[in-house]
C-alpha positions as CSV (number, residue, x, y, z in Angstrom):
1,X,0.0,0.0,0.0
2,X,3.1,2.5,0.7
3,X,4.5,1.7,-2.3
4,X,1.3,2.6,-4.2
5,X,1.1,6.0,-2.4
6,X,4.3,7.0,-2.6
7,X,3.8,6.1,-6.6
8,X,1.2,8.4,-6.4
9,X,2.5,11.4,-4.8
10,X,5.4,10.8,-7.2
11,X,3.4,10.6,-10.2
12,X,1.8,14.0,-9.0
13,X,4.8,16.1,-8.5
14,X,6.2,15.4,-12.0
15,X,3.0,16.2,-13.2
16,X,2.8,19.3,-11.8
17,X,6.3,20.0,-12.9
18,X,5.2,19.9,-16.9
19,X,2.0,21.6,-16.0
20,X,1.3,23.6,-19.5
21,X,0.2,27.0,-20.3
22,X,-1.8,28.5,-23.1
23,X,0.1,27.5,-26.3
24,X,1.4,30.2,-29.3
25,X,-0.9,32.1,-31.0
26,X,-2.7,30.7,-33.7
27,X,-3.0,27.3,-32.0
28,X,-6.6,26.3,-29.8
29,X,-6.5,27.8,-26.6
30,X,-3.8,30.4,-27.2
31,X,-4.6,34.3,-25.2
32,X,-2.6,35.6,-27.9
33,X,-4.3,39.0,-29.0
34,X,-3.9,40.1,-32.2
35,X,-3.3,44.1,-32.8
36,X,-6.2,45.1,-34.3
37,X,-8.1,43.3,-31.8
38,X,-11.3,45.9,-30.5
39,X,-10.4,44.5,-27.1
40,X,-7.5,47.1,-27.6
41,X,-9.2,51.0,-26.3
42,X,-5.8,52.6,-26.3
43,X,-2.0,52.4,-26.6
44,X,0.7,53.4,-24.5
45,X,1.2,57.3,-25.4
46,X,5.1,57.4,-24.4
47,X,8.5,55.4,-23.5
48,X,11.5,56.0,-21.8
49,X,14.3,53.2,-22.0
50,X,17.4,51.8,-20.5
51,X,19.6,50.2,-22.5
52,X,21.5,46.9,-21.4
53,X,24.1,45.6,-23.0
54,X,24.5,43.1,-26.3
55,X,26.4,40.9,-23.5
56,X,26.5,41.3,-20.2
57,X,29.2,38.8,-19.7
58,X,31.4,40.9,-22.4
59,X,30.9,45.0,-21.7
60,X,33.1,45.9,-24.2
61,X,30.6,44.9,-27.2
62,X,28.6,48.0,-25.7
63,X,25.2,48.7,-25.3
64,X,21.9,47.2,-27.9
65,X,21.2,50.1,-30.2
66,X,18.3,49.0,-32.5
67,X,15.1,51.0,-32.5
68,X,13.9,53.9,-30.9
69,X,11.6,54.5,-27.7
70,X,9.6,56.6,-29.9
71,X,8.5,53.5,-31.9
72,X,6.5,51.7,-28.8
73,X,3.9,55.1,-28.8
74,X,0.9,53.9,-30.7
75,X,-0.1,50.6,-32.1
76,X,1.7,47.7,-33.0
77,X,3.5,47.7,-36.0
78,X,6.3,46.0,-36.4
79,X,8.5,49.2,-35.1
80,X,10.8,48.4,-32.4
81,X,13.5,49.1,-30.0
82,X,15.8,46.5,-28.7
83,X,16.6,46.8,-24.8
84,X,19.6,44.8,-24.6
85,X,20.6,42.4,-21.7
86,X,18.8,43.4,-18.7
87,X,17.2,46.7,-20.3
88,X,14.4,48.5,-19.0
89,X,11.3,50.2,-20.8
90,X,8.9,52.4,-18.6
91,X,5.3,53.2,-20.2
92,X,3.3,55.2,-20.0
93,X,-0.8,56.2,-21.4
94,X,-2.8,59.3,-22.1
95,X,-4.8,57.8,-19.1
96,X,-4.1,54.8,-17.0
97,X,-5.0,51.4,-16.7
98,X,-8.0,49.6,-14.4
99,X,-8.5,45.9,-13.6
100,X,-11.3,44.7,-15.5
101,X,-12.9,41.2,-16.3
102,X,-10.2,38.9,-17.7
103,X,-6.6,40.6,-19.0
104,X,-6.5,44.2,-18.7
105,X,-3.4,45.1,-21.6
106,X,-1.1,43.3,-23.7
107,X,2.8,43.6,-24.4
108,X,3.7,43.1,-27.9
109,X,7.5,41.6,-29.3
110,X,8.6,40.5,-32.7
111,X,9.3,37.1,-32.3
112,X,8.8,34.9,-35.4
113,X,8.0,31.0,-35.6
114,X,9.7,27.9,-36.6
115,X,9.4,27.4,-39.8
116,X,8.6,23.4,-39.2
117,X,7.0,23.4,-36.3
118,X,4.1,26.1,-35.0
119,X,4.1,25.3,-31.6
120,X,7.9,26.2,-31.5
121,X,9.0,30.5,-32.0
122,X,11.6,32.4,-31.7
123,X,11.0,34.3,-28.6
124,X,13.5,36.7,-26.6
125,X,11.6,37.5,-23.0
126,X,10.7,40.2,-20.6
127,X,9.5,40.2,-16.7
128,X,6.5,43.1,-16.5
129,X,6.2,45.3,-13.5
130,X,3.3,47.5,-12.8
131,X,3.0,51.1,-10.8
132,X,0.2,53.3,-9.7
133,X,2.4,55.9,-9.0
134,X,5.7,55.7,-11.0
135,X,7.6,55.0,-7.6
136,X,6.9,52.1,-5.9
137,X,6.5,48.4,-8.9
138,X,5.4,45.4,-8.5
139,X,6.2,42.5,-10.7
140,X,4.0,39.7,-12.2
141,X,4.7,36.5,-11.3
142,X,6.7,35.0,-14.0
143,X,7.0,31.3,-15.0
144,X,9.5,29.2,-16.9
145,X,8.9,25.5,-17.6
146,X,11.7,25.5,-20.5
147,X,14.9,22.9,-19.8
148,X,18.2,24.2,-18.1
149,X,20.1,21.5,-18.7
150,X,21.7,23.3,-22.1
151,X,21.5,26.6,-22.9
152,X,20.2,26.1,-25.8
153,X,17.0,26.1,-26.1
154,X,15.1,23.1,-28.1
155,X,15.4,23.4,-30.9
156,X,17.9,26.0,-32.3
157,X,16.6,28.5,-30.0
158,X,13.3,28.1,-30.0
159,X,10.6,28.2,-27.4
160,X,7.3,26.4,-26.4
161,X,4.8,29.2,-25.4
162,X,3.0,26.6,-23.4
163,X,5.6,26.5,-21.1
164,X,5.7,30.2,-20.3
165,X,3.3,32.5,-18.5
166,X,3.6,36.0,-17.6
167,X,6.4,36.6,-19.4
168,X,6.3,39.6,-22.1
169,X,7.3,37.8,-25.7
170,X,5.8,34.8,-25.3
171,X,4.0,35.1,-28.6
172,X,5.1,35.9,-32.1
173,X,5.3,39.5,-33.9
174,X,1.5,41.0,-34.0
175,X,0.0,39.2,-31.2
176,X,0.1,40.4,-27.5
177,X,1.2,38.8,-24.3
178,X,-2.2,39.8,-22.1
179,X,-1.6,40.5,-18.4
180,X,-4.3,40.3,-15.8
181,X,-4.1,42.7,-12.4
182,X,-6.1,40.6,-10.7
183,X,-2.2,38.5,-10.6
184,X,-0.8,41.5,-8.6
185,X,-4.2,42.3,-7.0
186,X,-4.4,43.2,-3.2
187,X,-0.1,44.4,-3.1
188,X,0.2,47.2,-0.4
189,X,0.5,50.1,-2.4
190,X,-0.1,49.3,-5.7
191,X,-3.8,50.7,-6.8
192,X,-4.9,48.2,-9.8
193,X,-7.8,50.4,-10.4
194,X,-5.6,52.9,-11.5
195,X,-2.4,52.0,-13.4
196,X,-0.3,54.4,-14.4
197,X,3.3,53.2,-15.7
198,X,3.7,49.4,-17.2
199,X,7.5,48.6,-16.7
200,X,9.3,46.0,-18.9
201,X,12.7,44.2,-18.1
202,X,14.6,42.3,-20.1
203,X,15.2,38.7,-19.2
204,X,18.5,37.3,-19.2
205,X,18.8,33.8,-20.8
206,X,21.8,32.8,-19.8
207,X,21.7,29.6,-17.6
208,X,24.9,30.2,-15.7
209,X,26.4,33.2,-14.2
210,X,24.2,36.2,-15.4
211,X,21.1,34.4,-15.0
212,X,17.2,35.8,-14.8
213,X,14.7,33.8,-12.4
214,X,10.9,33.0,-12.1
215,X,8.8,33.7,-9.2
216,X,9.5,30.1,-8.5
217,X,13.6,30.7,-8.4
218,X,13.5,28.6,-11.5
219,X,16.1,29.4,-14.0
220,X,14.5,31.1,-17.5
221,X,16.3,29.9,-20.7
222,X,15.9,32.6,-23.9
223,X,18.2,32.9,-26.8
224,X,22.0,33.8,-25.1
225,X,24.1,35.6,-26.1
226,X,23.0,37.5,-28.5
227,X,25.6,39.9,-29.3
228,X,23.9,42.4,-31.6
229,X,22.4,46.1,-31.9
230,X,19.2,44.2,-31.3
231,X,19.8,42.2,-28.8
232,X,17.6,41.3,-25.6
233,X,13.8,41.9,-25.4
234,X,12.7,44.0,-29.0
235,X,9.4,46.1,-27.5
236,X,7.0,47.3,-30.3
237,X,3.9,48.3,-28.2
238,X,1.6,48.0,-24.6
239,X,-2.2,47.8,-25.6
240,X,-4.4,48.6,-23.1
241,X,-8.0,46.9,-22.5
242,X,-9.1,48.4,-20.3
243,X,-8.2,52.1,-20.0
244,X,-9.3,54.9,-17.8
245,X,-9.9,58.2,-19.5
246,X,-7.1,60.7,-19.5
247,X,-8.5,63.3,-17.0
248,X,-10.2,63.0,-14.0
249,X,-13.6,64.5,-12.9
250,X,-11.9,66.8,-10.3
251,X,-8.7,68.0,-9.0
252,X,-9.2,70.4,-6.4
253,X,-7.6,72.5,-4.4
254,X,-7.2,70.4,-1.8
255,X,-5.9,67.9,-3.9
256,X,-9.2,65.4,-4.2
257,X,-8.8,64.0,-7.3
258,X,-11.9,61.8,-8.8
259,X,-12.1,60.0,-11.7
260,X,-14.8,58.1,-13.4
261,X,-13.9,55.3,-16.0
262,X,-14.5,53.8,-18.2
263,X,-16.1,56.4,-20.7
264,X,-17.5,55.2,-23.0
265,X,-19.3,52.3,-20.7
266,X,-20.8,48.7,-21.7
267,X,-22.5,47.6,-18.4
268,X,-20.2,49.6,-15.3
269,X,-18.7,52.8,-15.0
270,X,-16.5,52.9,-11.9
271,X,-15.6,56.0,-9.5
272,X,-12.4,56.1,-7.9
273,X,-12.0,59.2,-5.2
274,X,-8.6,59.7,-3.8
275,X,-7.1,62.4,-1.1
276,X,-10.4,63.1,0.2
277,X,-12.0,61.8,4.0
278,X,-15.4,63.7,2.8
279,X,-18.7,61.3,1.4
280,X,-18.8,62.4,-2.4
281,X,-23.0,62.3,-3.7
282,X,-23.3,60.6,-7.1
283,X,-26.6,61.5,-9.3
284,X,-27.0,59.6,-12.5
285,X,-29.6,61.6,-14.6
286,X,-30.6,60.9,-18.5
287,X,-30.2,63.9,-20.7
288,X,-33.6,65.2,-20.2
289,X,-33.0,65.9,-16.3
290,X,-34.4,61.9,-15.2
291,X,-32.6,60.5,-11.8
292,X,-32.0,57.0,-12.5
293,X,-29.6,56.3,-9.7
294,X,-28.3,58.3,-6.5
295,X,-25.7,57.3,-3.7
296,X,-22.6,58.6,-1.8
297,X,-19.3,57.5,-2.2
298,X,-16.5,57.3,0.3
299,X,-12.7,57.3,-0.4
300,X,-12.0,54.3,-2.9
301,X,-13.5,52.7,-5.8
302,X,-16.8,52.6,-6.1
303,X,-19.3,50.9,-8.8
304,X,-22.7,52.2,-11.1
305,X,-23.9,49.7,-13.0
306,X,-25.1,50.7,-16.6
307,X,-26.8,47.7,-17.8
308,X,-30.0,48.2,-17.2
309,X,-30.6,51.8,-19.2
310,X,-30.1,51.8,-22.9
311,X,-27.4,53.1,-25.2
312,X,-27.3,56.5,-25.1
313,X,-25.7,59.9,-23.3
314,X,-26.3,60.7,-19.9
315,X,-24.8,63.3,-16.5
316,X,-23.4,61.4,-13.7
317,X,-23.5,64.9,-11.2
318,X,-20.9,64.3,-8.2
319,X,-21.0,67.0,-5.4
320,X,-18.9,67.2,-2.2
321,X,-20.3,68.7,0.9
322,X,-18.7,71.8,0.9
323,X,-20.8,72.3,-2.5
324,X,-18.5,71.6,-5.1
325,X,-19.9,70.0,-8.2
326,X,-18.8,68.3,-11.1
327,X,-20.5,67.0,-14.1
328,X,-19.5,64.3,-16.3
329,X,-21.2,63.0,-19.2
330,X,-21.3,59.7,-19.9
331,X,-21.8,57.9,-23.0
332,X,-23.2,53.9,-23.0
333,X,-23.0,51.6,-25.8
């Protein structure tokens, strides 16, 4: 009977060992998002970078080179810059980023597949790190299933997607890595209804000395070295799915600052109220003066459901009680 448990338990841990992720885009069950997807409601506006270098373990190659930071502002298209080694990209919207249902954005790379064989691609990787306040990240936790016994990868330096997860480059040119906030959801400091800065970091293959790690402390194995101006982690774009609109409602003197998102709405709008201990009153009216929904808010994020009332513009009025008041109209679809 021991021997049949212990059989058991044995079976279990390798199984849980090659337990599989969602495979490369264009194969069943893939979360690959391709770039003109209408999931996508905006685009990072603006990127600053760090470049590593073409080698870490040999400095005197210099730094990657390819690209320009300018290139990641907009959609996807195939316009990149390279972050070398251990490079950093920091981006950033017109707005900011809120955790909806399912992934929230999507990081896109140029990686290309194997000619032979479509559930193997070329794939150079990157950790992603999220801020609500451009201080203070916090990383996604990565995983890596891919062998360490050799550093190179099989075959030729190619990847199986299904054996990564939250890892930026995990699918081919023209289809996004999505990334959920619920992953980082509940980290002290970190506000995942109101994303502002999406970090990216280049993953260091190498499988001795300069190595990169998961969330596990498992080794990740990329293509290393790659000695070139475009070396490392090649970042085209950051789509964002669900995006909070560029202003907020308020920004008063005493620094309250309100924002309602998203606009335009499906089925929810949210409210988030910062800096403020005061009750904030929230009116919902349709354009002909109507109430269709009243509360108060406190500090936080707070929820109006839209489904109910049909498409259309209406005023969400939001008063304080010293008497301020703000109007914001909203439009549903």
């Amino acid at each position: 009977m021991k021997v049949i448990v212990l059989f058991i338990l044995s079976f279990l841990g390798c199984s849980a060992v090659h337990a599989q992720y969602a495979p490369q885009a264009g194969l069943p069950g893939s979360t690959a998002i391709y770039d003109t997807s209408s999931q996508f409601t905006a685009w990072a506006a603006h990127c600053s970078v760090q470049r590593g270098y073409q080698n870490i373990a040999d400095t005197s190659l210099g730094h990657a080179s390819a690209g320009d930071s300018s290139f990641v502002a907009g959609i996807a298209d195939g316009y990149i810059v390279s972050l070398g080694d251990s490079g950093v990209a920091d981006v950033t919207f017109a707005g900011a980023i809120y955790n909806g249902p399912g992934a929230d954005f999507a990081v896109f790379e140029n990686g290309f597949l194997n000619a032979t064989n479509d559930s193997l691609a070329f794939l150079e990787l990157a950790f992603v790190e999220v801020s609500s306040d451009g201080i203070n990240y916090t990383r996604f936790p990565a995983t890596s299933l891919t062998q360490t016994d050799s550093q190179d990868v099989d075959p030729n330096d190619y990847l199986y997607a299904n054996q990564l997860n939250n890892l930026a480059g995990k699918y081919i040119g023209h289809y996004g890595t999505p990334f959920d906030l619920d992953d980082v959801a509940g980290t002290p400091g970190l506000d995942v209804s109101h994303i502002t800065h999406v970090r990216i970091i280049d993953v260091i293959g190498s499988i001795s000395g300069h190595s990169s790690h998961d969330h596990n402390g498992h080794i990740i194995n990329d293509p290393y070295p790659t000695p070139f101006a475009s070396c490392g982690f090649d970042l085209d774009a950051v789509g964002v799915i669900h995006a909070v609109a560029g202003t907020s409602v308020a920004n008063t003197a005493n620094n309250t600052d309100v924002t309602v998102y998203p606009n335009p709405a499906t089925d929810r709008i949210f409210i988030s109220a910062k800096n403020t201990t005061e009750s904030i009153s929230a009116t919902l009216t349709s354009v002909t003066g109507n109430v269709l929904y009243q509360n108060t808010y406190q500090q936080g994020v707070n929820e109006i459901r839209l489904g109910d009332y049909p498409a259309g513009m209406y005023y969400l009025t939001l008063c304080r009680k010293d008497g301020s008041k703000w109007v914001e109209k909203i439009s549903k679809l």
